[in-house]
C-alpha distance (Angstrom), angle and dihedral (degrees) to the residues before:
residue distance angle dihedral
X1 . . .
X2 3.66 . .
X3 4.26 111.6 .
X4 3.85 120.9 -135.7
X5 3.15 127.2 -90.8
X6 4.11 117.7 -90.2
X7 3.47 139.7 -147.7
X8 3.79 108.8 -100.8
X9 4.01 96.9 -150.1
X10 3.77 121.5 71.1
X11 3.68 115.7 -74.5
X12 3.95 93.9 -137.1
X13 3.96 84.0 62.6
X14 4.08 90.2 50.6
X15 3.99 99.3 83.5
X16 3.16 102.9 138.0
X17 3.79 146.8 53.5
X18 3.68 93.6 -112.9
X19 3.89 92.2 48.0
X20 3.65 92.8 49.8
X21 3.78 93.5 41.7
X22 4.08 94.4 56.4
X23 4.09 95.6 32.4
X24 3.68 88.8 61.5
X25 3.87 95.2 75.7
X26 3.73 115.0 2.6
X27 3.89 134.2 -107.1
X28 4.00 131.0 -63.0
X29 4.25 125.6 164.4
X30 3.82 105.7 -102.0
X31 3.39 127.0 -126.9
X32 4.17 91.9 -121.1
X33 3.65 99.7 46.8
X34 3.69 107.0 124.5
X35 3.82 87.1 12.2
X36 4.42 101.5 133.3
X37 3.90 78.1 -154.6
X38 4.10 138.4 48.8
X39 3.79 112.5 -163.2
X40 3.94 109.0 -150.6
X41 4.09 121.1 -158.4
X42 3.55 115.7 -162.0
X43 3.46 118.7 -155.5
X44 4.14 111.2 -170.1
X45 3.19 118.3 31.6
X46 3.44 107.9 -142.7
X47 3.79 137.7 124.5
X48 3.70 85.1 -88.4
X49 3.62 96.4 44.1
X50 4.03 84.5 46.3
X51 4.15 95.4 49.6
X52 3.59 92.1 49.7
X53 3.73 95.0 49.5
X54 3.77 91.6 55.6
X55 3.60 85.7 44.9
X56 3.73 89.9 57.7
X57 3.65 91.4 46.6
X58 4.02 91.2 55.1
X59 4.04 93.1 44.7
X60 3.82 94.5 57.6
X61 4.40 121.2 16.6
X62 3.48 86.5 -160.3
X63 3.39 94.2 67.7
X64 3.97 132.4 94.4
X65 3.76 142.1 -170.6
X66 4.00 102.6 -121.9
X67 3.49 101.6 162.5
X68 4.05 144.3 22.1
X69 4.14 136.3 -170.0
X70 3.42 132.1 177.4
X71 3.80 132.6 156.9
X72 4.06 97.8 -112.3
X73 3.51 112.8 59.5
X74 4.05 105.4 -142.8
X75 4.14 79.5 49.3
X76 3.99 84.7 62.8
X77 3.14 99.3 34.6
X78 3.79 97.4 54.8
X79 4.03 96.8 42.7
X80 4.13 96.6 77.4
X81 4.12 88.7 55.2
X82 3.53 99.2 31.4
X83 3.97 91.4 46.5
X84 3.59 88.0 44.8
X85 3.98 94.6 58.9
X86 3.34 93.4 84.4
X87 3.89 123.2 94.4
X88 4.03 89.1 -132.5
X89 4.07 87.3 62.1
X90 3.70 91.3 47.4
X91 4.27 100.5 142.6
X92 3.96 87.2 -10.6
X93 3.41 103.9 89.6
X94 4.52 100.3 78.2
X95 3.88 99.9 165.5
X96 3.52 108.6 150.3
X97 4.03 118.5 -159.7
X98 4.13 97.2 -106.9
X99 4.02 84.3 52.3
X100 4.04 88.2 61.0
X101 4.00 111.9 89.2
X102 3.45 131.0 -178.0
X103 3.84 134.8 -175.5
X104 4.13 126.4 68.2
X105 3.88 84.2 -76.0
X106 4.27 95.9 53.7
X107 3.94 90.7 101.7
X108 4.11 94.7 64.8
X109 3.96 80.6 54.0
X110 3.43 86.0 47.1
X111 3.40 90.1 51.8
X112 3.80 97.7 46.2
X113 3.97 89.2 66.3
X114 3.90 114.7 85.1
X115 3.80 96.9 -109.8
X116 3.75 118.3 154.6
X117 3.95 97.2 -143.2
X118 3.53 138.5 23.5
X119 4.22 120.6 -148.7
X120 4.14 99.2 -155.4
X121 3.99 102.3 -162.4
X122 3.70 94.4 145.0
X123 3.91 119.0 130.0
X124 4.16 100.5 -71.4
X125 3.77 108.8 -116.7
X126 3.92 75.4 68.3
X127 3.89 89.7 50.4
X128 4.30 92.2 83.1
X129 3.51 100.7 50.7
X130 4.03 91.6 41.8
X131 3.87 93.7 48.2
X132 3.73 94.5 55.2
X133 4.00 92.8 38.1
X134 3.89 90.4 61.9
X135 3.95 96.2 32.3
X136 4.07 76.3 58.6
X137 3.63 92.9 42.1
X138 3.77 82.9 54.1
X139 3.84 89.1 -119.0
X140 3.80 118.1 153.0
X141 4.47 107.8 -127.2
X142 3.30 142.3 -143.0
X143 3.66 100.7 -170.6
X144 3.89 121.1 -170.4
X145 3.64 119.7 -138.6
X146 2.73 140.2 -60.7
X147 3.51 105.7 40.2
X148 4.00 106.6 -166.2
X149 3.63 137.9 4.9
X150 3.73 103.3 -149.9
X151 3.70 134.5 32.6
X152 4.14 94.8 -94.1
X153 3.65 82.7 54.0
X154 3.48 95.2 56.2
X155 4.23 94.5 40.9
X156 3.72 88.6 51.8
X157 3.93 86.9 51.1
X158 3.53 90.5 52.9
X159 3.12 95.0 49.1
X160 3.89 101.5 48.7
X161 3.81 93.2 49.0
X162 3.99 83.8 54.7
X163 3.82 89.3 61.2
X164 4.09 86.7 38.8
X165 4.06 80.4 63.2
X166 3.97 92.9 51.8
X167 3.57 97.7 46.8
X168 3.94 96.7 45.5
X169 3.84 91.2 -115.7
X170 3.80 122.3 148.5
X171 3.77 125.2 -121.6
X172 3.73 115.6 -169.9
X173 3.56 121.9 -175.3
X174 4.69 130.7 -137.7
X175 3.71 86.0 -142.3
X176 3.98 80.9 105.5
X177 3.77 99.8 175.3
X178 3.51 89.2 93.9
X179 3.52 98.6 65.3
X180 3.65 99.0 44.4
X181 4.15 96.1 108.6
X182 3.99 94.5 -149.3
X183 3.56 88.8 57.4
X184 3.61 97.1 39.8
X185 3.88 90.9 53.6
X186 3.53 86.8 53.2
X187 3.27 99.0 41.5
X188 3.71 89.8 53.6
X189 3.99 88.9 57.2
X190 3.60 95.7 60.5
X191 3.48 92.6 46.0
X192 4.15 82.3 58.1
X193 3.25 98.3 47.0
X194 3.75 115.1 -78.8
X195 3.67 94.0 143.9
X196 3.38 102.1 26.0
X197 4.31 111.6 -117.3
X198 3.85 115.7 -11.1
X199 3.71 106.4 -109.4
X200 3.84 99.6 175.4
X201 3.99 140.2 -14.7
X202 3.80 131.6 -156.3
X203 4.13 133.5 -179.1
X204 3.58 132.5 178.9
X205 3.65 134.7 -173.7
X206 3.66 126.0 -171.7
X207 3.83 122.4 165.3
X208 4.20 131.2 138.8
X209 3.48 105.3 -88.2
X210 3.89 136.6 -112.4
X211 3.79 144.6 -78.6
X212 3.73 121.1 -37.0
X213 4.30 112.1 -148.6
X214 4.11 110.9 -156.1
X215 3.98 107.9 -121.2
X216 4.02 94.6 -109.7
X217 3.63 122.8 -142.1
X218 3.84 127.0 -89.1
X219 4.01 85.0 11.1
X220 4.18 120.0 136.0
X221 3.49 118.7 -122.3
X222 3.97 87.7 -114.4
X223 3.42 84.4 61.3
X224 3.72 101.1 41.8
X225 3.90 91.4 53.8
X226 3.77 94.6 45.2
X227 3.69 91.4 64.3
X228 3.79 97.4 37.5
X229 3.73 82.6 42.0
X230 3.84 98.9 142.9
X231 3.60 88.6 66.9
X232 3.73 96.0 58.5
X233 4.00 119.7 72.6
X234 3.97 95.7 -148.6
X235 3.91 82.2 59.6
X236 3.76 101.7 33.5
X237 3.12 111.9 10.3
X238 3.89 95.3 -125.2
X239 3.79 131.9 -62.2
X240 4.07 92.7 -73.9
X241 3.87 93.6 51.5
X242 3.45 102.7 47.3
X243 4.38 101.0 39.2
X244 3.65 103.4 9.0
X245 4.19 97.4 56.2
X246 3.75 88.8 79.0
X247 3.48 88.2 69.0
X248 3.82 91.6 39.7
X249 3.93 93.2 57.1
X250 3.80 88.0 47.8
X251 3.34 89.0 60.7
X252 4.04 99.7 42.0
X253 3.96 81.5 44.4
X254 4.01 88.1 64.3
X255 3.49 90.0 45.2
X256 3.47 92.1 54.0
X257 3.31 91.1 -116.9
X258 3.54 103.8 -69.4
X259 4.07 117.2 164.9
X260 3.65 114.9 -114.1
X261 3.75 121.8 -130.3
X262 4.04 99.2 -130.7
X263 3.89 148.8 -33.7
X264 3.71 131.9 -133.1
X265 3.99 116.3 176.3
X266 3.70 143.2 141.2
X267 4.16 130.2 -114.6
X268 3.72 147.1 151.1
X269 3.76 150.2 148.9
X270 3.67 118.3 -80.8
X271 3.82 113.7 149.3
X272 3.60 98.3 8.6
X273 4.05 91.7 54.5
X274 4.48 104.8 113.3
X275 3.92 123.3 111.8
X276 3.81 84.6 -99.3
X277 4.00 90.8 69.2
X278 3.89 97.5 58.8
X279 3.64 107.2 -135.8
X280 4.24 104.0 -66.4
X281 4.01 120.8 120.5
X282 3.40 124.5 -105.5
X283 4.04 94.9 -152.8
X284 3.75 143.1 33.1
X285 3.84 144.7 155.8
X286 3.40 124.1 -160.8
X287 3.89 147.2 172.9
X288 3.89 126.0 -139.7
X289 3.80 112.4 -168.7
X290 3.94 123.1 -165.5
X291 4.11 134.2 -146.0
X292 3.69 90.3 -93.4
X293 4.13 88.9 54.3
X294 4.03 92.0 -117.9
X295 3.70 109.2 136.2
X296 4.17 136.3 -126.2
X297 4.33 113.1 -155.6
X298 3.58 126.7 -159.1
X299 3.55 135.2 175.9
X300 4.02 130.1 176.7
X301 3.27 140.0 175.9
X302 3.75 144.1 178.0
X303 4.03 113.3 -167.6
X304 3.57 138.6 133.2
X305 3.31 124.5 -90.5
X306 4.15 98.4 10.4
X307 3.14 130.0 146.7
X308 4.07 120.1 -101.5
X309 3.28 115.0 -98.2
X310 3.79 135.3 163.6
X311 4.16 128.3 146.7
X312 3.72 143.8 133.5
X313 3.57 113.6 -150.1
X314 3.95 122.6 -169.9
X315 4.01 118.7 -163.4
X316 3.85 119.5 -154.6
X317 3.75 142.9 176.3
X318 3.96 90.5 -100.1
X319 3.94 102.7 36.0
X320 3.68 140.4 -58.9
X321 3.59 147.9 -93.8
X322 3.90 142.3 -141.8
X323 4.18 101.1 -151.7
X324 3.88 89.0 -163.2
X325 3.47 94.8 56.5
X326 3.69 103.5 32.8
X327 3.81 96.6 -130.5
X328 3.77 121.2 133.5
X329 4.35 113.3 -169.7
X330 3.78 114.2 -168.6
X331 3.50 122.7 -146.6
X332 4.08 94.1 -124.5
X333 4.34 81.1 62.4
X334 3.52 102.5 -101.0
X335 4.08 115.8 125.9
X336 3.56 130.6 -164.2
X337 3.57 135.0 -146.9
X338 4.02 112.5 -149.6
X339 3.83 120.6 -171.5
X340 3.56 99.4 -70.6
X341 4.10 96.3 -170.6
X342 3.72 118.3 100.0
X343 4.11 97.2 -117.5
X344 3.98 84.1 -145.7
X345 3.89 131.7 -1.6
X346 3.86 99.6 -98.3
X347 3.72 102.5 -137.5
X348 3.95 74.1 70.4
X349 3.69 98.3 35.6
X350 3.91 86.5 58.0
X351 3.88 97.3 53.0
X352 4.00 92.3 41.8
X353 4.16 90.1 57.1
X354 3.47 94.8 47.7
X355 4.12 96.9 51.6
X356 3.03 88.3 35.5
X357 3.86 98.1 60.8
X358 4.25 94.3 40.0
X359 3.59 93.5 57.2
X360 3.96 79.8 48.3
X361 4.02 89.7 51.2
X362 3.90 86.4 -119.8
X363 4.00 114.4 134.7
X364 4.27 113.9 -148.3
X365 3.88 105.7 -159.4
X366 3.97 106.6 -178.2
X367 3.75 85.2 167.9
X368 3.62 96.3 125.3
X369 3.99 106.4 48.3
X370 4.21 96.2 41.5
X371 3.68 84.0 58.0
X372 3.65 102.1 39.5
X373 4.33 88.0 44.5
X374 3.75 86.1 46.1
X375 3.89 91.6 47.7
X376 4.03 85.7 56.1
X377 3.61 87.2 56.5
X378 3.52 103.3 47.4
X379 4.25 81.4 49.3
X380 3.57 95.1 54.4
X381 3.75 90.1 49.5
X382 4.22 95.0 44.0
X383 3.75 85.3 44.8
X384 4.32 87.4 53.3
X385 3.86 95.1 37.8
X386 4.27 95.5 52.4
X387 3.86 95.0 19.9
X388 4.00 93.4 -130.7
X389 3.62 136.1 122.3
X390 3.91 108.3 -91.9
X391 3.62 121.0 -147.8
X392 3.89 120.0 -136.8
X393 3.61 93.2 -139.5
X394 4.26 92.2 40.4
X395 3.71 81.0 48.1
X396 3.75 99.5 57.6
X397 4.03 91.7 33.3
X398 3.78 87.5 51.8
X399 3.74 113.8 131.3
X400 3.64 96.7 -168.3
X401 3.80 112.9 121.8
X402 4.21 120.1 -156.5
X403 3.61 92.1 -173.7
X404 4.20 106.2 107.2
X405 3.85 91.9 -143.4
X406 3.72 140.7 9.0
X407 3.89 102.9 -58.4
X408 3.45 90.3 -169.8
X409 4.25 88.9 59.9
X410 3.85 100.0 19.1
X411 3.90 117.2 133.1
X412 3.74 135.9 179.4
X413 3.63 92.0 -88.2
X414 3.75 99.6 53.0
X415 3.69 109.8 116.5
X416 3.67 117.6 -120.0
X417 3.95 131.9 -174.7
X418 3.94 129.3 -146.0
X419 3.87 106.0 -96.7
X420 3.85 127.8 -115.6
X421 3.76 110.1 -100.8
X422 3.92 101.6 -121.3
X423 3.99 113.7 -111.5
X424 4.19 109.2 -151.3
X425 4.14 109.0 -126.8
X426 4.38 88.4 20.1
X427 3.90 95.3 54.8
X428 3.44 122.6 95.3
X429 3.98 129.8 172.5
X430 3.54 128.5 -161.2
């Protein structure tokens, strides 16, 4: 089993997120250094894909948003005024009507303009095909997570983000834990010994779920599921993949990003279980377990009326720590209090290291770990939906495909039917 890749400098020298960002994967000239102006495609035009364009626009002034896509057309049409609104996007927002596509194809018209960087916030069984379109289109990415919701997903990833390496182009990750500085600086103590060796880690997440979106009358079922998309795995990959990785990659992040071995775990649908919820889970529990035999648990749930939850705990041979809270206790009975303020909100932290490091000529690829931490997620859901023991490397080989159709070739009028709810222990994928 192949190990991820490290950072080549010395880790007491990577404290903070931009160090870590552009020690990950080496240096390259950029395209947009000396450039006055950065043009910015977005492609999904969401309230995701809306944030992290205004995000963009407060990381770098000299950037602008030149060109938008999105599969519904009133979505796309509405992003250039709506993003424009806000005071930070005053004369920064130059989208001019032939540069706003619609339709499942709009991105490779996207792609055809001569923007600099493309923000990919579309639903993520999209996410594959989109990465290595603009990685061909020799468009620099910020990709929000996940990034795949099967294991060709996750190949093709890898393999785009390869070619983003060999043609100097940067990849930058959502999973934006690992540019939020507190955490990094913490982080960076474990890693050096804080707690002595890592024995064990566990996070859970439990909150009430999302938005709900009325089937409307006359509409397809393509349709239908692409705006309830989060409750379809082709589109989201299920509940776990799409919120709960955060918390995954937090975890693989404190393990240095080892690989674990396998999974086995247990999940279904309960309260969230009507027509109106697709077919995705709204719990599961599951076990990794690593070549040494040392175990990861995670738990998440999405059901009304819960109680908030949402930690990652790592357990050492000197004490342990709560990352969410900042609070280290050591077995002798001391406890200490680390700065337990986010130094910036990291949806911005994310967008201010990456422009930050092209107009320095540096290239961030984060290609490898947002796959790999999505890869856990989509084994912790396989392992809930069949109730078997998945494999890493079965997992990444995997052929089996959740998209209904040919994403690559799908169109509006491609006829799609409502997916099978998975039943644990009945199950099986290909």
């Amino acid at each position: 089993m192949n190990k991820p890749e490290t950072s080549t400098l010395p880790r007491r020298n990577v404290i903070t997120a931009s160090a870590l960002a552009t020690a990950s994967l080496g240096f390259a000239r950029s395209a947009v250094v000396g450039s006055d102006t950065i043009k910015i495609g977005l492609v999904g035009c969401g309230g995701r894909g809306s944030g992290a364009t205004i995000n963009t626009l407060i990381a770098d002034k000299g950037t602008k948003l030149y060109a938008v896509a999105d599969v519904f057309e009133e979505k796309a049409k509405a992003a250039p005024s709506r993003i424009g609104a806000n005071p930070v996007a005053k004369d920064r927002v130059d989208v001019s009507p032939e540069r706003v596509f619609h339709g499942l194809d709009a991105y490779k018209q996207l792609l055809e303009t001569d923007v600099d960087v493309v923000i990919l916030a579309t639903p993520p069984g999209f996410r594959p095909l989109h990465i290595e379109a603009a990685i061909n289109a020799g468009k620099h990415v910020f990709a929000e997570k996940p990034v795949a919701v099967d294991g060709p997903g996750i190949r093709r990833v890898l393999e785009a983000c390869k070619k983003a390496k060999q043609k100097n182009l940067a990849v930058v990750s959502g999973l934006c834990w690992r540019y939020e500085e507190n955490t990094l600086k913490l982080v960076n103590k474990i890693h050096d010994g804080l707690l002595g060796d890592i024995v064990a880690v566990e996070c859970q997440r439990f909150n009430t779920g999302v938005w709900v979106r009325p089937r409307l009358d006359g509409q397809s079922e393509l349709a239908h599921q692409l705006q309830n998309w989060y409750y379809y795995t082709w589109l989201s990959g299920d509940f776990n993949v799409e919120q709960f990785v955060h918390e995954i990659d937090r975890c693989a992040w404190l393990r240095k990003d080892e690989l674990p071995v396998r999974c086995w775990g247990c999940g279904g649908r309960e309260t969230r279980n009507g027509s109106d919820h697709g077919h995705i889970f709204d719990h599961m529990a599951v076990t990794f377990e690593y070549a040494n035999g040392q175990r990861l648990h995670c738990n998440a749930a999405q059901q009304k009326g819960f109680a908030g939850r949402n930690e990652v705990v790592a357990y050492g041979t000197k004490g342990q720590v709560n990352l969410g809270r900042f609070i280290t206790e050591m077995y002798d009975g001391r406890m200490e209090r680390h700065e337990n303020k986010r130094a910036v909100q990291m949806h911005q932290q994310e967008q201010n290291v990456m422009y930050a490091a092209l107009r320095k000529g540096e290239i961030i690829n984060n290609g490898t770990y947002m796959a790999h931490s999505t890869l856990m997620g989509l084994m912790m859901r396989d392992a809930c939906y069949t109730g078997k023991v998945i494999e890493w490397d079965k997992a990444l080989n995997s052929k089996h495909v959740y998209a209904p159709a040919d994403i690559d070739t799908m169109t509006m009028d491609t006829v799609v039917q409502p997916p099978e709810v998975a039943i644990p222990g009945v199950t099986i994928l290909g």
